[in-house]
C-alpha positions in Angstrom: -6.0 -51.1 48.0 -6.2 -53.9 50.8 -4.9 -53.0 54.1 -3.5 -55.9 54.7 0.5 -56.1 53.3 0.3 -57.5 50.1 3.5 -59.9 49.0 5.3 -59.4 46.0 2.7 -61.6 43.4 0.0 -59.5 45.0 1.5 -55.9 44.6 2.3 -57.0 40.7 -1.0 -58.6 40.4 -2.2 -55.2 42.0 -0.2 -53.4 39.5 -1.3 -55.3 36.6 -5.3 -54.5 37.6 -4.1 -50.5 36.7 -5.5 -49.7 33.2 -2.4 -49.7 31.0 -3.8 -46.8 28.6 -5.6 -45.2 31.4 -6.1 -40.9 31.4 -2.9 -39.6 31.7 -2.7 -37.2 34.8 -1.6 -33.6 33.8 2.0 -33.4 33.5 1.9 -30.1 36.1 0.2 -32.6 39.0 3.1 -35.6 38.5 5.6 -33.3 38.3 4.3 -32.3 41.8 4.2 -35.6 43.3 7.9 -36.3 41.7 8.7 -33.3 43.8 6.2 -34.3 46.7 8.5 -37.2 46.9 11.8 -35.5 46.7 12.7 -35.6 43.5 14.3 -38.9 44.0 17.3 -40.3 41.8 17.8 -36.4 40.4 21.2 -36.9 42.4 22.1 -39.0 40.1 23.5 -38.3 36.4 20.2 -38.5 34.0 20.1 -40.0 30.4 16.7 -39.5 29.2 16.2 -41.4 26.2 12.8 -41.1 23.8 11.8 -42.4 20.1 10.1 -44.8 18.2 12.3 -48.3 17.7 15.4 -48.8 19.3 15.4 -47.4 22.5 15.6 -50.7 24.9 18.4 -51.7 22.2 20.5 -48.6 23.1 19.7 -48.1 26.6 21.1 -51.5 26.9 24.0 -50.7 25.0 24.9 -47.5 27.0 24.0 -50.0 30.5 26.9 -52.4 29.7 29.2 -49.8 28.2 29.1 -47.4 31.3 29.4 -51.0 33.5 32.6 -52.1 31.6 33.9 -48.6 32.0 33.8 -48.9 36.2 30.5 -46.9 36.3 27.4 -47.9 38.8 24.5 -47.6 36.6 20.1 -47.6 37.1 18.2 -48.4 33.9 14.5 -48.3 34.0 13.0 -49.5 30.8 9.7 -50.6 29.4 7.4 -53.0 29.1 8.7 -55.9 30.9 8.8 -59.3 29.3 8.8 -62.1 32.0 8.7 -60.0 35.6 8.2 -56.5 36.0 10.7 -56.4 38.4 13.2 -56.6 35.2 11.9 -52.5 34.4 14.1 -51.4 37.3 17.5 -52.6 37.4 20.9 -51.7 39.2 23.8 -52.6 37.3 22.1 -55.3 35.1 20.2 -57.1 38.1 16.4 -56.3 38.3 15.5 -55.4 41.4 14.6 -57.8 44.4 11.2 -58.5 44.9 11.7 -57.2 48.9 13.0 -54.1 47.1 10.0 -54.2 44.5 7.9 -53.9 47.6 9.4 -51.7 49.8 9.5 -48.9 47.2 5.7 -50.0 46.2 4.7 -49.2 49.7 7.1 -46.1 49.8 5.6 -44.5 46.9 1.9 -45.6 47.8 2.1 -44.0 50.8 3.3 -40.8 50.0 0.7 -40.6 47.3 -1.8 -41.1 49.7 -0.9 -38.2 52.0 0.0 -36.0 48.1 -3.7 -36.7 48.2 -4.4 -34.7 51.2 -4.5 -31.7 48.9 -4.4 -33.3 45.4 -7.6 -35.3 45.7 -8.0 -36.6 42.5 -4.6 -37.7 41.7 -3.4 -41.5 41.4 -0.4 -42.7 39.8 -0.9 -44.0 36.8 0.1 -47.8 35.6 3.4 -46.2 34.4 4.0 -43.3 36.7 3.8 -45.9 39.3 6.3 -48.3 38.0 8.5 -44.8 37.6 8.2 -43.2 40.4 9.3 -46.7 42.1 12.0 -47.0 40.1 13.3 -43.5 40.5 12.5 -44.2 44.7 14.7 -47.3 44.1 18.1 -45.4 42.6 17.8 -42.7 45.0 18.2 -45.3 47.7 21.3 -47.1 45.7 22.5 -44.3 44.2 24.1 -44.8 40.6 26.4 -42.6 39.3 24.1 -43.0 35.8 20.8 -43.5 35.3 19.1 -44.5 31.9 15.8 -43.2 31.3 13.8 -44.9 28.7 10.3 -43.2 28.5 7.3 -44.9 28.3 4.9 -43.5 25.5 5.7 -40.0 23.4 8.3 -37.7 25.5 6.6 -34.0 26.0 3.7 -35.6 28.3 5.4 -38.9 29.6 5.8 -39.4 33.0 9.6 -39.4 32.7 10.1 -35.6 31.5 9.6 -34.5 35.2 13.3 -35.0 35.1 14.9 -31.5 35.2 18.2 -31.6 34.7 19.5 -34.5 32.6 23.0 -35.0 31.3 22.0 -36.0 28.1 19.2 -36.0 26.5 18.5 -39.1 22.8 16.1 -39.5 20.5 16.3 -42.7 18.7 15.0 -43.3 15.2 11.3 -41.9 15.1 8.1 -43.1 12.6 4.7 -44.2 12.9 3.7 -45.6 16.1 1.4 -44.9 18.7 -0.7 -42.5 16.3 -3.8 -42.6 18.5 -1.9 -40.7 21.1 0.7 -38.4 18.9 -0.2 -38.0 15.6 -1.1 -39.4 12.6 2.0 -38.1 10.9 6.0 -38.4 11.9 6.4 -34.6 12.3 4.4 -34.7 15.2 5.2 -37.8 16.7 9.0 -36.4 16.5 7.6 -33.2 18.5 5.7 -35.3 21.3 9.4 -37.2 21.3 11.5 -33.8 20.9 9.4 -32.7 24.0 12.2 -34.2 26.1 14.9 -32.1 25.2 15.7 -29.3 28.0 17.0 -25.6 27.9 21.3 -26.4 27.1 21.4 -30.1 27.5 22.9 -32.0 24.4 21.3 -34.5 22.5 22.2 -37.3 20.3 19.6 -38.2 17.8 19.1 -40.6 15.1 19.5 -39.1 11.4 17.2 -40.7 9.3 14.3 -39.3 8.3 14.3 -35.3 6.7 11.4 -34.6 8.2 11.7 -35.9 11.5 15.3 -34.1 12.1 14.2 -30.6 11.1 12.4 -31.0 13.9 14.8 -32.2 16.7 17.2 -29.5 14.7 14.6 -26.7 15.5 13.6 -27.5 18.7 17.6 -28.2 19.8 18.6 -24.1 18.3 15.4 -23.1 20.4 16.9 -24.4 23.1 20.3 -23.8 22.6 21.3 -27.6 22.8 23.7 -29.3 21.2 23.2 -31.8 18.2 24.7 -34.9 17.5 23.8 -36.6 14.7 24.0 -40.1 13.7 23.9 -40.7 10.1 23.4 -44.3 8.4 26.0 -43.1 5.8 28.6 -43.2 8.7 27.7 -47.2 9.1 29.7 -49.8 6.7 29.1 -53.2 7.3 31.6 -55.3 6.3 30.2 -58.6 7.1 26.8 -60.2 8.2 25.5 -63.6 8.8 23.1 -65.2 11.0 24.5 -65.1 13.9 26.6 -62.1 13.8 27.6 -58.4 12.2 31.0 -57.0 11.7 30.9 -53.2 11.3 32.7 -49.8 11.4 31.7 -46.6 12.8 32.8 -43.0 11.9 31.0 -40.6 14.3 32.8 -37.5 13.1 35.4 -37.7 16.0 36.7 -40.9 15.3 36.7 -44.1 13.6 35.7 -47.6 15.1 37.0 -50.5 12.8 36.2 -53.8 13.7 33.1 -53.8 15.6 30.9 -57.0 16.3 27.6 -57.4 17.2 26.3 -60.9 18.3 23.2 -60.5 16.0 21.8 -60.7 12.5 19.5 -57.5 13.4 21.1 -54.9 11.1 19.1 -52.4 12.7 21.0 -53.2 16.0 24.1 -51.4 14.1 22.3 -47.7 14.4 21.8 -48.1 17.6 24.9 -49.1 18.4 26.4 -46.3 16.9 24.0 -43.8 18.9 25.1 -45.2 21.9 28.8 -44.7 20.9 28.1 -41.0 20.3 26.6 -40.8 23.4 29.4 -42.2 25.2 31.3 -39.5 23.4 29.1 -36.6 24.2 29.1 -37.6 27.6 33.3 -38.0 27.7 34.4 -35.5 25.5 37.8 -35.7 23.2 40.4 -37.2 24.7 38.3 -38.3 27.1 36.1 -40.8 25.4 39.5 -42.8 24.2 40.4 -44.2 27.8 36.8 -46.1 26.9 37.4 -47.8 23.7 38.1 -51.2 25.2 34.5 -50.9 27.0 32.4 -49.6 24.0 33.8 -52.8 21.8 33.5 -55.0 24.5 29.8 -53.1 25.9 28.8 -53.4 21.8 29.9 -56.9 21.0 28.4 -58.7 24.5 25.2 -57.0 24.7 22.1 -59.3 24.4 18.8 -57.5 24.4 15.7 -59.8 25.5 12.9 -60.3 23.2 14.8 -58.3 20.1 16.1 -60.3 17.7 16.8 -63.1 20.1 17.7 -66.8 19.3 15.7 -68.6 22.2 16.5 -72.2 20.7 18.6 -73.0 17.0 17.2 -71.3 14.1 14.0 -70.0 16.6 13.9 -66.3 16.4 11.8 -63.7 18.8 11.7 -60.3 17.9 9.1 -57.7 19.2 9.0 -55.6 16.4 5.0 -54.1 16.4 4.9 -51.0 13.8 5.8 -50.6 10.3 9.3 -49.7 10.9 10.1 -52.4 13.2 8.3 -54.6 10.9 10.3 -53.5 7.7 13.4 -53.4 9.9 12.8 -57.4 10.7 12.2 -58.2 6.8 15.7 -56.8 6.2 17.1 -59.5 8.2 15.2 -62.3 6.9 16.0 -61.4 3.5 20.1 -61.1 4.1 19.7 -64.7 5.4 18.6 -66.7 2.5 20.7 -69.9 3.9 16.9 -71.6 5.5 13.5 -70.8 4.6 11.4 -68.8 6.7 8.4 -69.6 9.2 5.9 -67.1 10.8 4.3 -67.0 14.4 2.7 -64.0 14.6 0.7 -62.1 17.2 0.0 -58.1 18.0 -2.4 -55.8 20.0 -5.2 -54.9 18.2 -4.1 -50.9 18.7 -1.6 -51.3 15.9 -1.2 -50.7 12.6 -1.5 -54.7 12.0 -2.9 -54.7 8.7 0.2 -52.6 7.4 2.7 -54.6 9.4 1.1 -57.8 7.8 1.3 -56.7 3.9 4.5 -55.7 5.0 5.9 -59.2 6.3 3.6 -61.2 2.9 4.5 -58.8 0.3 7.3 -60.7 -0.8 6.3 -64.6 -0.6 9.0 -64.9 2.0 7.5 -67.6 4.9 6.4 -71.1 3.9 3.9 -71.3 7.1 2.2 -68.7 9.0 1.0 -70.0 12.3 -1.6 -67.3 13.8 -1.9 -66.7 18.0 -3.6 -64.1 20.4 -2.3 -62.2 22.9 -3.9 -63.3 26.3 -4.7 -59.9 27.3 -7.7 -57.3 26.9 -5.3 -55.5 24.3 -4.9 -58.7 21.9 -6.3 -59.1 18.1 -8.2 -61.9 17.6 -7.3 -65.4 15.8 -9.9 -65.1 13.5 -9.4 -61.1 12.6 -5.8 -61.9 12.4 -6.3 -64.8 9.5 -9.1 -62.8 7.6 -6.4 -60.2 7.1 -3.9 -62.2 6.4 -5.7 -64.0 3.9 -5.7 -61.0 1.9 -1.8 -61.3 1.3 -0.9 -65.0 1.0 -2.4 -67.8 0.0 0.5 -70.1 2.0 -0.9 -72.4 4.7 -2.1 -70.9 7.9 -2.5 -72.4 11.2 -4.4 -71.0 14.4 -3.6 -72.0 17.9 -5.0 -69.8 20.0 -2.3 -70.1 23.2 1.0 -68.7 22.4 2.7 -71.7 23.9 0.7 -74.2 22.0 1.4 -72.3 18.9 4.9 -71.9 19.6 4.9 -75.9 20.5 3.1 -76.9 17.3 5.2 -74.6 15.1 8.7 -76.1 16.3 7.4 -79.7 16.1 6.4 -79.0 12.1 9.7 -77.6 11.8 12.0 -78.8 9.4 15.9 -78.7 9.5 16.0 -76.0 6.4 13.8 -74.0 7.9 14.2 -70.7 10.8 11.1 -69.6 12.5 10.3 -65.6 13.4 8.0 -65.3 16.2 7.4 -62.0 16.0 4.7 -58.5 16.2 4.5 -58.0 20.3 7.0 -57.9 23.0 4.1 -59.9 24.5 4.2 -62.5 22.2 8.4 -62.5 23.0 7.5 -62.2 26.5 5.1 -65.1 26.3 7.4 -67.2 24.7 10.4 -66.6 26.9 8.5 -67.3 30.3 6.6 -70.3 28.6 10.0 -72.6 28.3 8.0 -75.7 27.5 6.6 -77.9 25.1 3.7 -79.3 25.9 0.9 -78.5 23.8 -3.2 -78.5 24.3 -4.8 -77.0 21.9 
């Protein structure tokens, strides 16, 4: 690091030059520094949440639920889509970029002199980001703070909490295999890795497999388990623009819910952030809440999922099979437009999956084809060589994401709704583009 004190485009440009899927450190050594640096933000009340899709969704839920109910509330969630400051946030506002620094600094330091007898250990890409964040909400000190781990549970950075208050596993599948598995059951123990010895959790109950596990590990450790079922969801209305849906969580019944999306997955993890709000607020306590959970459920807006940036132009950073499959489910409830595809993903993923996934059905009347301008992104060319195994439609490449997005909305036609979608880079892309001027 320069001596000199770097500004806040330098430290994030700093940040950025951190290998994203760098060695882990051993879990034992971070947990160290987290107590090196005095445990920071474990005053505060802990919601450590882990799993597969839908955790930004419900952390976000939870955020403005806790906020309409008079609550001060941290939420550090990941990636970022625009600045990084927006991981670290204080009742909805990311964090300043003075703050962004001063905790930099804070934490840098103190891992400098942790080095004095740790030589070999540097914060990770992630662990740094954490650690800052957790630096930050000690200093403002929320009564709640959200916890929304990076990748797996049992090793991530995050599970040097202790002593959460609650502890949810959203729905689990097949992502991330290079790192926890090749099958569900243990990808749902590297998530389950989060739960600690009493602490309840709320989990997602979808899969068979994938809850015998949480179910096991949660009578190991004597916590309680709250499951969400699907069954417990009706919907009762969708279009695209909105759902209207009821919840039964076993407690109590919420008629007349509304979410201001068409993303029918958003409806599960609505309803896990309900029963969280009711594990955390136990009977009658939870009912003094109501007004804030419909309000908290029906205003929520979660960047880059399922997000109408302009009139019938749709971002979602869905990038595995389930998110994937999740999206298609959408598409195919609105059948008032045709379809369009901008598509881009990381070259880690299951893309060739994802693809047959999106082309199995003839649903999209263009596919225009973009990279992701980083060292993780699939090529143009790889990208239409697989795709050309499931369609036969027209495809377009435009290597820049914003040229792409450009050209796509200029062939646009007025029956037609486009889905930019397979990276929360591509979303981000997109979002901090803004204009139309094209160069490819």
């Amino acid at each position: 690091m320069n001596n000199h004190k770097m500004n806040y485009l330098e430290i994030e440009k700093w940040i950025l030059s951190i290998p994203r899927f760098s060695k882990k450190n051993d879990l034992d050594v971070t947990r160290k520094f987290y107590k090196f640096l005095g445990s920071p933000g474990s005053k505060s009340k802990i919601i450590h949440i882990a799993g597969t899709n839908g955790k930004g969704s419900v952390c976000a839920y939870l955020n403005h639920i806790l906020m309409l109910s008079g609550f001060k509330v941290g939420m550090f969630t990941s990636p970022h889509l625009i600045s990084m400051r927006e991981r670290i946030r204080v009742q909805g506002n990311a964090v300043s970029e003075t703050e962004f620094c001063d905790v930099f600094y804070q934490v840098s330091n103190a891992a400098k002199q942790f080095r004095g007898t740790n030589p070999d250990y540097f914060p990770t890409f992630f662990e740094l980001l954490f650690f800052m964040g957790m630096t930050y909400y000690d200093k403002e000190a929320p009564e709640y703070i959200i916890l929304e781990t990076g990748l797996g549970g049992r090793l991530d950075a995050t599970n040097v909490v202790e002593h959460p208050a609650l502890c949810i596993l959203t729905e689990i599948g097949l992502d991330h295999m290079q790192y926890l598995g090749e099958k569900v059951e243990l990808i749902a123990e590297q998530k389950a890795g989060i739960l600690k010895q009493g602490v309840p959790v709320v989990y997602m109950n979808k899969r068979k497999e994938v809850s015998d596990v949480i179910e096991s590990y949660a009578r190991r450790l004597q916590c309680a388990a709250f499951p969400v079922s699907y069954d417990a969801i009706t919907i009762f209305r969708n279009t695209s623009k909105s759902i209207d849906f009821s919840y039964h969580s076993g407690y109590y019944r919420y008629d007349g819910l509304t979410l201001k999306t068409a993303a029918i997955y958003q409806t599960e993890n609505a309803a896990v952030a309900i029963r969280a709000i009711e594990v955390l607020f136990p009977y009658p306590l939870f009912l003094q809440y109501e007004a804030a959970i419909r309000r908290g459920i029906q205003e929520m807006v979660w960047a880059g999922r399922m997000e109408e940036i302009e009139e019938d132009v749709i971002i979602d950073g869905a990038h595995n099979e389930d998110g994937i499959e999740a999206l298609m489910k959408v598409v195919r409830a609105n059948t008032d437009k045709k379809n369009v595809l901008l598509f881009a993903v990381v070259s880690d993923k299951d893309y060739r999956k994802m693809i047959q996934i999106l082309m199995e059905k003839d649903e999209f009347e263009r596919v225009y084809l973009t990279s992701i301008n980083n060292e993780r992104g699939l090529s143009t060319d790889e990208l239409k060589t697989v795709f050309r195994q499931y369609t036969n439609k027209e495809i377009f490449i435009c290597h820049d994401p914003n040229n792409a997005y450009v050209k796509c909305l200029n062939e646009k036609k007025d029956n037609e709704r486009v889905y930019a979608v397979g990276s929360l880079y591509l979303a981000g892309m997109l979002k901090a583009a803004g204009g139309r001027n094209c160069n490819d």
